[in-house]
N, C-alpha and C positions, 0 to 999 in steps of 0.2 A: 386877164381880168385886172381892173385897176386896184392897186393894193389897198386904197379906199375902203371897198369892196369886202374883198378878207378879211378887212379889219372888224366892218360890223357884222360880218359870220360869225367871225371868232364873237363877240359882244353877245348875238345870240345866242351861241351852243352856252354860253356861260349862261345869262340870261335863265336859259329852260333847263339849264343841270343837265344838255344831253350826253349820252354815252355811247353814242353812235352819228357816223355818217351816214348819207347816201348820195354819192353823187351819180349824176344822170344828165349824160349828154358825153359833148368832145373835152377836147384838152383845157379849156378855160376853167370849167364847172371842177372838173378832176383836179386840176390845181389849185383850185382856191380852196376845197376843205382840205388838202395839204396842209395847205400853207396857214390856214386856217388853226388847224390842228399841232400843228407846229407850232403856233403862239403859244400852246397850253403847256408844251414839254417844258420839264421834265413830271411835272405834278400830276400830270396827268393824261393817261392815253386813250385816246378814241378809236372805237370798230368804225373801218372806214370801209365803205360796200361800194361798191363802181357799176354802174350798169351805161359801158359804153357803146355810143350809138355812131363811131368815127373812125377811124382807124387812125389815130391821131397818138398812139400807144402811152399817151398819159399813165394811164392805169397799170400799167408795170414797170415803172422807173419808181425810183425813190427821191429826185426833184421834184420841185416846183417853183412856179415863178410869176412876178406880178406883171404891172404893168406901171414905171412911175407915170403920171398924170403928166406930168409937166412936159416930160422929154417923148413922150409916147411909145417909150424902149423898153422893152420886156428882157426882164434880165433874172436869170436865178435867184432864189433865194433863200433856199437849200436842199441839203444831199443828207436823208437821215433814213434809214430802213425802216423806221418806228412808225411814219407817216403813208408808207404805201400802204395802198388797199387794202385789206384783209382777203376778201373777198369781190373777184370780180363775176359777172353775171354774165355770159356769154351764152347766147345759142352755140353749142358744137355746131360750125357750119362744113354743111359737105366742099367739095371742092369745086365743084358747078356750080352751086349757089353763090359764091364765092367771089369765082370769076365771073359772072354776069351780075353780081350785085356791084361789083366795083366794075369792069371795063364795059359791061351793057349786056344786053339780053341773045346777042347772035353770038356769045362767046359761051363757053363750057365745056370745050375740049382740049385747050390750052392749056395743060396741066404746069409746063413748063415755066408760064407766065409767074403761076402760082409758087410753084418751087424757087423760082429766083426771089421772088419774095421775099418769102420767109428764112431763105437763106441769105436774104440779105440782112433783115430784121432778127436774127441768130445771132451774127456777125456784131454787132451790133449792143445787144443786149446778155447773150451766155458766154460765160467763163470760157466753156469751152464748146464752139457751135458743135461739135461731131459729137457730142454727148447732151444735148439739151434740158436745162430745167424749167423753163418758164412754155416755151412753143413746142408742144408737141404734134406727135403725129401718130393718127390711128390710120395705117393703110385702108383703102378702102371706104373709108370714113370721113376724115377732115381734119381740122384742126384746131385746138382749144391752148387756153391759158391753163396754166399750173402757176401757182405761187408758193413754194418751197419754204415759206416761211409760217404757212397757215398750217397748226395741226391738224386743220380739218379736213383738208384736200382731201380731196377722192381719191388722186390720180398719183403714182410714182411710174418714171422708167422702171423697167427690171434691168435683168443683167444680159437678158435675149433681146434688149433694142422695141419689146410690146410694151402698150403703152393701155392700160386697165383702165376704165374711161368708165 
């Protein structure tokens, strides 16, 4: 998103006194009320809701970043916990839904495909992948965001590796 762009979000939420986000779409939209939101700090902080429609994993990192106009380079423009989403909005998706919503309709038994995944997307994003706090997994079931940082979360590991969904 051109940092342009950000700029007059930010204008808005001040503008209408909001006290909340929503963003809705891929990584672009997710970034900008970051970054957006990020203008306001320290003075003030915003509920920021994601309802992502990409697998583009914006919505659990604590970056974001623009785009300068001139150079057409998207480049960081910052790393702060305050500005992740609060709340992201996920369908739990099963694991056949999954894999034929991303590789096509004749797949659903490639469980594996799936597994590498997310264990690459672990790898990646958790402290420690073999204990997970953000990607979990209900056997049986699918697999969903956790954000560790919302009181409200539904969901914690236990200490038996279930995952209370």
């Amino acid at each position: 998103m051109p940092r342009k762009t950000t700029e007059l979000l930010q204008k808005e939420i001040e503008r209408f006194e909001a006290d909340s986000l929503i963003s809705f779409g891929g990584g672009s939209p997710i970034d900008s009320c970051k970054v957006a939101a990020y203008g306001l700090l320290p003075g003030r902080e915003l509920t920021h809701i994601a309802v992502p429609t990409t697998l583009s994993a914006a919505e659990y990192t604590w970056g974001g970043g623009v785009t300068d106009e001139a150079t057409r380079v998207k480049s960081s423009v910052l790393y702060d916990p305050r500005v992740m989403p609060r709340t992201v909005i996920n369908d739990q998706v099963t694991h056949v839904k999954l894999l034929r919503t991303i590789w096509g309709p004749e797949y659903g038994g490639e469980l594996e495909y799936l597994r590498t995944y997310v264990r690459t997307l672990r790898k990646k994003i958790e402290d420690d992948p073999a204990k997970p706090k953000y990607i979990l997994t209900k056997p049986w079931v699918g697999h969903r965001f956790h954000n560790p940082f919302n009181p409200d979360s539904r969901s914690v590991a236990t200490d038996e590796g279930t995952v209370p969904f």
